[in-house]
Every structure is written in structure tokens, then in C-alpha cells.
C-alpha positions, 0 to 999 in steps of 0.5 A, a space after each residue: 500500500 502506498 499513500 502519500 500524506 504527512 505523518 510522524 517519524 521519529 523515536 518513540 517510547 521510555 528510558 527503557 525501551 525505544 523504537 523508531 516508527 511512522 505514526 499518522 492517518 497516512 500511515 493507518 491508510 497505507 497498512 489498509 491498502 496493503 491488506 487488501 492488495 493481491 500477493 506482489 501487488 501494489 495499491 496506491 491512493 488518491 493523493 499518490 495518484 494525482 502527483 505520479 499519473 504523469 510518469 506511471 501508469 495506472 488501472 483504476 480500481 473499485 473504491 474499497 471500504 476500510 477499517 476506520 473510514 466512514 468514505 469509500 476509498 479510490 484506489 488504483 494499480 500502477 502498471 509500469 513507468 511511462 516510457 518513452 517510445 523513442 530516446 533520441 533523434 527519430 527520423 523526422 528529425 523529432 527530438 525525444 528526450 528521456 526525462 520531461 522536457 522543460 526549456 522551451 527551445 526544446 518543446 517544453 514550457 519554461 522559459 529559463 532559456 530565455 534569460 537575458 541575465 542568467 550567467 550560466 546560460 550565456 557561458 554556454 551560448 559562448 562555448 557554444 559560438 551563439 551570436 552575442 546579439 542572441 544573449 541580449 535579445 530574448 530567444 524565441 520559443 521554437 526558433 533555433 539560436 544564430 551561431 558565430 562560426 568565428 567563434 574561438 570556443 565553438 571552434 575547438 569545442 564543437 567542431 573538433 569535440 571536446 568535454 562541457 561539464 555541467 555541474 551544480 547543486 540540485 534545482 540550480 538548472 543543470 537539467 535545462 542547460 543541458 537540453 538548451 546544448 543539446 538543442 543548439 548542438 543538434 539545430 545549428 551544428 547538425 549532431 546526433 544526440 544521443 543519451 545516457 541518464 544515470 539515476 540513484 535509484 537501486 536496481 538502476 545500474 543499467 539505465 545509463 547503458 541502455 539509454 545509450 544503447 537505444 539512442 544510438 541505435 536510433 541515430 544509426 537508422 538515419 545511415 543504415 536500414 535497421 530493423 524496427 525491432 531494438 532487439 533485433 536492430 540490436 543483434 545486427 550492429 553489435 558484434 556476435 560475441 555480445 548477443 548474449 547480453 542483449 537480454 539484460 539491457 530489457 529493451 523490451 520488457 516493461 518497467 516492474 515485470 515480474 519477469 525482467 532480468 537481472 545480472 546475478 553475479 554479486 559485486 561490491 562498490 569498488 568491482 564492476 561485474 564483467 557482464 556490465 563491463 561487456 555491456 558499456 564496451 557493447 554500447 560504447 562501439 556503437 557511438 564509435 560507429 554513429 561518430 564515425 559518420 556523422 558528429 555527435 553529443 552525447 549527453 550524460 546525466 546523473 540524477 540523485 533525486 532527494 536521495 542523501 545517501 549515494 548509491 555507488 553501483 550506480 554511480 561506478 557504472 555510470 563514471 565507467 561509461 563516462 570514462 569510456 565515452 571520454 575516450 572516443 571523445 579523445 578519437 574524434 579529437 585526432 581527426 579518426 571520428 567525426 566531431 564529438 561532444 560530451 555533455 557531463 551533468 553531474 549534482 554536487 552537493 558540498 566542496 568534497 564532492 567537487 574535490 573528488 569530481 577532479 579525480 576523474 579523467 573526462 573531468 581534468 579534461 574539462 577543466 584544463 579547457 575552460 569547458 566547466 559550467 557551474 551552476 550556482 543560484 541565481 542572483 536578484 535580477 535574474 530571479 525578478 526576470 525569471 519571475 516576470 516570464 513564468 508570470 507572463 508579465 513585460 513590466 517589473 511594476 506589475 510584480 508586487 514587491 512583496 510577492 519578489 522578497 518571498 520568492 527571492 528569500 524562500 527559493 534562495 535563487 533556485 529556479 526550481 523552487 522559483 517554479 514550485 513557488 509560484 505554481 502553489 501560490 496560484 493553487 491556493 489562491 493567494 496570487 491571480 493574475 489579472 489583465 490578458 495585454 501585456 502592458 496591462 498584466 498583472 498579478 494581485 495578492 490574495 492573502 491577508 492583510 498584516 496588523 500594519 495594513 500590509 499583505 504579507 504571504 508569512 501565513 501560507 502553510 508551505 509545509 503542505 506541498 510535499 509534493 513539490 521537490 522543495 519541500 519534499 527534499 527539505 524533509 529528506 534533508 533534515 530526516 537524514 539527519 543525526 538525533 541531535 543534530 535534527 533537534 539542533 536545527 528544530 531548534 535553531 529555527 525557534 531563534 529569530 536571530 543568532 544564538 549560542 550553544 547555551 542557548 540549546 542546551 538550556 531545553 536539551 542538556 541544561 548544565 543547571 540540570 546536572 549536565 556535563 561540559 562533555 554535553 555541551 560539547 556535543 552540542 557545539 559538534 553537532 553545530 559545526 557539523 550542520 556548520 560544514 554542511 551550509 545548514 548553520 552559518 556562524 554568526 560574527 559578535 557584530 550582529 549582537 551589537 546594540 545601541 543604548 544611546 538613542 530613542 526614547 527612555 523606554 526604549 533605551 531601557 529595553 536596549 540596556 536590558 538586550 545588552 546585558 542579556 547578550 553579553 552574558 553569552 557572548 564569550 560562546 560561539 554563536 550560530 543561526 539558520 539562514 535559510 527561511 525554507 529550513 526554518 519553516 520546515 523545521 517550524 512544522 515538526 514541532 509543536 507550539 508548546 514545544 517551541 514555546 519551551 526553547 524560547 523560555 528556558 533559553 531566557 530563563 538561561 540567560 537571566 540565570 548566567 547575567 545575575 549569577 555571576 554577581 551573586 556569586 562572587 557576593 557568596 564567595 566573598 562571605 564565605 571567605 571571611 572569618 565567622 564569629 559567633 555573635 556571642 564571641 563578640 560579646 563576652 566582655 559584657 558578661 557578669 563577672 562572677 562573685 565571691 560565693 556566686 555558685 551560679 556563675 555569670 548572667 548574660 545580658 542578652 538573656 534578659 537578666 538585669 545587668 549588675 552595675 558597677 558603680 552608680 555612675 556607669 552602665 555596663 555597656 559604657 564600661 565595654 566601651 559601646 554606645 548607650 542602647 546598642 545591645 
């Protein structure tokens, strides 16, 4: 049974014992679907069905009644995937990509090749000889890019071959840079495309190979009569020795038949099974034989997805096809093989990731040649323009600026999250787009009004898209977290500003509690290593400067007061979370008491460590002192006793009447104190 749906993962039960489990209605509703599925068969719901109905598909089922539902609930039955009848150049010059396309340049709907100020996009166009009037003036949708044949970087790119490297954080625009090359290769320079998409999914590894295989095969039928069949056209390109592992490239066996074939030797990340090798070397030879009559670009995609863990069967096959590939790319460089271009797009999610992307060989290639492509999020400008051409506005005063400020602080420049944004917002209502000219178009908020009178979309639940790749890989990315570092940033995100490692361990592992400096020091890893990973940034002692000298006496009241509790915790390192994303989704996996909880035990910390200080040393300094009985003091005051006064001496502080010495002095001017002190 699969649903879709919010629900609660995490550590459950006491000291004595604990589990990790998924609690929610999703998954009360997923155990109910499961037991009425068929054996090996799947069921999905509603929800999963709406957001997968594009790339799966499905048979539609007769609504069931289950435990605890009054309603009756639709359910359907995935089939396979959607798989593309075609993968490359079809032979009326048709352009069949094997993901969904999205550049308008090659049939999609989004204009982000059309950006005028997207650096990224006009380093391409260079390596590519596009014209420079093309990079001020928007391209048109279906129209193919001028080339400058003069071109010094087209020059010993394309026309000799080389390497482009396309790499970058996920949603940064990877994926659409490379259609925009693949396009412009194909329109303007006559290449054959051809494909090999890698995917961080288990059972993939051999995807890549045989999307290859099927590409090129599709660009040797415009050379050769070919068998409509790919197994057969298959058997008839490649030599006879590989004829035996055409049947585990499942050419024609849909995705999830319970009769595909798998290779069956065990291997482990660091050995790749001979089976896989033979099949790279199958695919590889057949676009040395397409590169040997006509150029090529072959574009060669990895893909994660929200994965966090990487999946190195994969990825060591996918880099053995790369390097492989590398190596006729070098062929064609000599003159033996027409022009050739390798299109390289690879995720890189941290600075180590980069570090060891340079090991590889087709990488240092690159690298040495300037054909490196880095995506990186977009700036302001290019954001606003991006925004103005998905919005279907000509003029940047038709955009509220509200409605700029929270797509600009929430998508932090990714265009894919620019995209999801603004597809939600029009969804639920808070955005409409007015007017059908286009100088008169224009959008209008739809959300309440702040105390101030002015709209604001602080209100709008993002938590709820989980079907959108910017919440959906928020969650992963905090669910891949440790225990502690999970509770650091749920934490963090109750902080408007900076604080520090006290600040945390006040509602975590208070040291008033009875907690160890070995505790803190916990906090303060987990903080650095959220630190390393960009999700915390370090916040400078700049940020918690406060003017005291200025404004009303109330107000500069309230600003001593800010003082005194800042540099109470000053001598700590301070972290904050930057992100607004992360913030709200960390917000939506805690309660409001809970988050009421942090704020008042970190205050209370702090109230504790700024008067603590005072009073203790108040303590030390009375302890040190010398401590004499109040009785000590006054000894001399004491009746001296008389001859044949069994008794002993009286004390004046028991009230007995004191025995004057002489008529004309008191006792306690004979002890040399004032009249009455006692």
C-alpha cells in the first residue's frame, strides 16, 4: 500500500525501551491498502495518484471500504513507468528526450532559456559560438539560436569535440542547460544526440547503458536500414560475441515485470561485474560507429533525486561509461571520428564532492579547457526576470514587491523552487493574475492583510506541498539527519536571530540540570557539523551589537536590558539558520508548546548566567571571611562572677538585669559601646 500524506517519524517510547516508527492517518491508510492488495501487488491512493499519473501508469480500481473510514476509498494499480517510445533523434528529425522536457527551445514550457541575465546560460551560448546579439535579445520559443562560426570556443569545442561539464547543486538548472546544448548542438551544428541518464535509484545500474544503447541505435537508422525491432536492430550492429547480453539491457520488457532480468553475479562498490563491463564496451562501439559518420553529443546525466545517501553501483557504472565515452571523445579529437561532444551533468552537493569530481579523467579534461559550467543560484535580477516570464508579465511594476522578497528569500535563487513557488501560490489562491495585454498584466495578492495594513504571504502553510521537490527534499534533508543534530536545527529555527550553544542546551542538556561540559560539547559538534554542511552559518559578535544611546527612555531601557542579556553569552560561539525554507520546515515538526519551551528556558538561561555571576562572587566573598559567633563578640559584657556566686555569670542578652558597677556607669559604657546598642 502506498499513500502519500504527512505523518510522524521519529523515536518513540521510555528510558527503557525505544523504537523508531511512522505514526499518522497516512500511515493507518497505507497498512489498509496493503491488506487488501493481491500477493506482489501494489495499491496506491488518491493523493499518490494525482502527483505520479504523469510518469506511471495506472488501472483504476473499485473504491474499497476500510477499517476506520466512514468514505469509500479510490484506489488504483500502477502498471509500469511511462516510457518513452523513442530516446533520441527519430527520423523526422523529432527530438525525444528521456526525462520531461522543460526549456522551451526544446518543446517544453519554461522559459529559463530565455534569460537575458542568467550567467550560466550565456557561458554556454559562448562555448557554444551563439551570436552575442542572441544573449541580449530574448530567444524565441521554437526558433533555433544564430551561431558565430568565428567563434574561438565553438571552434575547438564543437567542431573538433571536446568535454562541457555541467555541474551544480540540485534545482540550480543543470537539467535545462543541458537540453538548451543539446538543442543548439543538434539545430545549428547538425549532431546526433544521443543519451545516457544515470539515476540513484537501486536496481538502476543499467539505465545509463541502455539509454545509450537505444539512442544510438536510433541515430544509426538515419545511415543504415535497421530493423524496427531494438532487439533485433540490436543483434545486427553489435558484434556476435555480445548477443548474449542483449537480454539484460530489457529493451523490451516493461518497467516492474515480474519477469525482467537481472545480472546475478554479486559485486561490491569498488568491482564492476564483467557482464556490465561487456555491456558499456557493447554500447560504447556503437557511438564509435554513429561518430564515425556523422558528429555527435552525447549527453550524460546523473540524477540523485532527494536521495542523501549515494548509491555507488550506480554511480561506478555510470563514471565507467563516462570514462569510456571520454575516450572516443579523445578519437574524434585526432581527426579518426567525426566531431564529438560530451555533455557531463553531474549534482554536487558540498566542496568534497567537487574535490573528488577532479579525480576523474573526462573531468581534468574539462577543466584544463575552460569547458566547466557551474551552476550556482541565481542572483536578484535574474530571479525578478525569471519571475516576470513564468508570470507572463513585460513590466517589473506589475510584480508586487512583496510577492519578489518571498520568492527571492524562500527559493534562495533556485529556479526550481522559483517554479514550485509560484505554481502553489496560484493553487491556493493567494496570487491571480489579472489583465490578458501585456502592458496591462498583472498579478494581485490574495492573502491577508498584516496588523500594519500590509499583505504579507508569512501565513501560507508551505509545509503542505510535499509534493513539490522543495519541500519534499527539505524533509529528506533534515530526516537524514543525526538525533541531535535534527533537534539542533528544530531548534535553531525557534531563534529569530543568532544564538549560542547555551542557548540549546538550556531545553536539551541544561548544565543547571546536572549536565556535563562533555554535553555541551556535543552540542557545539553537532553545530559545526550542520556548520560544514551550509545548514548553520556562524554568526560574527557584530550582529549582537546594540545601541543604548538613542530613542526614547523606554526604549533605551529595553536596549540596556538586550545588552546585558547578550553579553552574558557572548564569550560562546554563536550560530543561526539562514535559510527561511529550513526554518519553516523545521517550524512544522514541532509543536507550539514545544517551541514555546526553547524560547523560555533559553531566557530563563540567560537571566540565570547575567545575575549569577554577581551573586556569586557576593557568596564567595562571605564565605571567605572569618565567622564569629555573635556571642564571641560579646563576652566582655558578661557578669563577672562573685565571691560565693555558685551560679556563675548572667548574660545580658538573656534578659537578666545587668549588675552595675558603680552608680555612675552602665555596663555597656564600661565595654566601651554606645548607650542602647545591645
Amino acid at each position: 500500500g502506498v499513500t502519500t500524506g504527512r505523518s510522524f517519524c521519529g523515536v518513540v517510547g521510555s528510558d527503557t525501551r525505544q523504537e523508531y516508527t511512522c505514526l499518522g492517518d497516512t500511515v493507518n491508510l497505507s497498512a489498509r491498502l496493503m491488506a487488501s492488495s493481491k500477493k506482489n501487488g501494489i495499491l496506491v491512493d488518491q493523493v499518490t495518484y494525482n502527483a505520479t499519473e504523469e510518469d506511471i501508469e495506472y488501472e483504476v480500481l473499485d473504491p474499497i471500504k476500510v477499517k476506520g473510514k466512514t468514505a469509500y476509498i479510490e484506489i488504483f494499480k500502477p502498471i509500469g513507468l511511462k516510457k518513452p517510445t523513442t530516446i533520441g533523434l527519430t527520423l523526422d528529425n523529432a527530438l525525444c528526450l528521456p526525462w520531461q522536457t522543460r526549456c522551451t527551445i526544446a518543446g517544453g514550457k519554461d522559459p529559463i532559456d530565455r534569460l537575458s541575465t542568467w550567467e550560466q546560460l550565456h557561458k554556454c551560448q559562448a562555448l557554444l559560438g551563439v551570436r552575442e546579439e542572441v544573449l541580449l535579445a530574448p530567444l524565441q520559443p521554437g526558433c533555433p539560436p544564430r551561431v558565430d562560426p568565428a567563434a574561438n570556443a565553438s571552434k575547438d569545442l564543437v567542431s573538433k569535440g571536446g568535454v562541457l561539464l555541467i555541474c551544480g547543486q540540485p534545482g540550480m538548472g543543470k537539467d535545462e542547460l543541458s537540453e538548451y546544448v543539446t538543442q543548439v548542438c543538434h539545430d545549428s551544428h547538425g549532431m546526433v544526440p544521443v543519451f545516457g541518464s544515470g539515476r540513484a535509484r537501486p536496481g538502476q545500474e543499467l539505465n545509463p547503458i541502455r539509454e545509450l544503447c537505444l539512442s544510438a541505435l536510433e541515430g544509426l537508422r538515419h545511415t543504415e536500414l535497421l530493423p524496427t525491432d531494438p532487439s533485433q536492430a540490436l543483434k545486427k550492429m553489435v558484434d556476435p560475441a555480445y548477443h548474449s547480453l542483449i537480454p539484460l539491457l530489457e529493451v523490451d520488457v516493461q518497467v516492474g515485470d515480474a519477469e525482467s532480468k537481472s545480472v546475478s553475479t554479486p559485486y561490491t562498490e569498488d568491482q564492476i561485474p564483467d557482464e556490465y563491463m561487456r555491456l558499456i564496451s557493447m554500447a560504447v562501439s556503437m557511438v564509435q560507429r554513429l561518430a564515425s559518420k556523422r558528429g555527435t553529443v552525447v549527453v550524460c546525466r546523473y540524477d540523485t533525486g532527494t536521495n542523501r545517501l549515494p548509491i555507488r553501483a550506480v554511480e561506478a557504472v555510470y563514471w565507467a561509461m563516462a570514462e569510456a565515452l571520454s575516450e572516443v571523445m579523445q578519437r574524434s579529437r585526432s581527426g579518426s571520428l567525426k566531431p564529438m561532444v560530451l555533455v557531463l551533468v553531474v549534482p554536487v552537493s558540498n566542496p568534497d564532492e567537487r574535490v573528488s569530481l577532479s579525480a576523474r579523467e573526462s573531468v581534468r579534461f574539462a577543466e584544463q579547457h575552460g569547458w566547466v559550467v557551474e551552476t550556482t543560484p541565481m542572483s536578484i535580477k535574474t530571479c525578478q526576470e525569471y519571475m516576470l516570464l513564468r508570470l507572463g508579465l513585460t513590466m517589473p511594476k506589475n510584480l508586487p514587491k512583496v510577492l519578489q522578497n518571498y520568492v527571492a528569500a524562500l527559493a534562495e535563487g533556485n529556479p526550481c523552487y522559483i517554479r514550485e513557488i509560484l505554481d502553489e501560490l496560484k493553487n491556493v489562491g493567494a496570487i491571480e493574475i489579472i489583465g490578458t495585454a501585456d502592458k496591462s498584466r498583472r498579478v494581485e495578492l490574495r492573502s491577508r492583510e498584516h496588523k500594519d495594513g500590509k499583505q504579507t504571504l508569512e501565513e501560507i502553510n508551505i509545509a503542505s506541498w510535499v509534493h513539490t521537490s522543495m519541500v519534499g527534499g527539505s524533509m529528506s534533508l533534515l530526516e537524514s539527519l543525526d538525533p541531535q543534530e535534527a533537534a539542533v536545527v528544530k531548534m535553531a529555527a525557534v531563534f529569530a536571530g543568532p544564538f549560542s550553544v547555551p542557548d540549546l542546551s538550556a531545553s536539551y542538556s541544561s548544565v543547571w540540570g546536572g549536565a556535563l561540559r562533555v554535553d555541551l560539547l556535543r552540542l557545539f559538534k553537532a553545530c559545526n557539523h550542520l556548520k560544514e554542511r551550509g545548514i548553520l552559518e556562524e554568526a560574527p559578535v557584530d550582529e549582537f551589537t546594540v545601541q543604548a544611546d538613542s530613542g526614547t527612555a523606554n526604549e533605551v531601557k529595553k536596549k540596556e536590558t538586550l545588552k546585558a542579556f547578550v553579553g552574558c553569552v557572548m564569550d560562546f560561539p554563536h550560530f543561526k539558520l539562514p535559510s527561511l525554507l529550513l526554518r519553516k520546515m523545521a517550524e512544522s515538526m514541532t509543536l507550539d508548546q514545544q517551541r514555546l519551551a526553547v524560547k523560555r528556558q533559553a531566557l530563563v538561561n540567560r537571566v540565570i548566567t547575567k545575575d549569577l555571576a554577581a551573586r556569586m562572587e557576593k557568596l564567595s566573598r562571605t564565605r571567605a571571611s572569618q565567622h564569629i559567633p555573635y556571642y564571641y563578640l560579646h563576652m566582655d559584657d558578661v557578669a563577672k562572677p562573685t565571691r560565693g556566686n555558685s551560679a556563675g555569670s548572667v548574660l545580658i542578652a538573656k534578659g537578666a538585669a545587668p549588675a552595675k558597677t558603680s552608680e555612675a556607669q552602665s555596663p555597656a559604657a564600661a565595654a566601651g559601646q554606645p548607650e542602647g546598642q545591645l
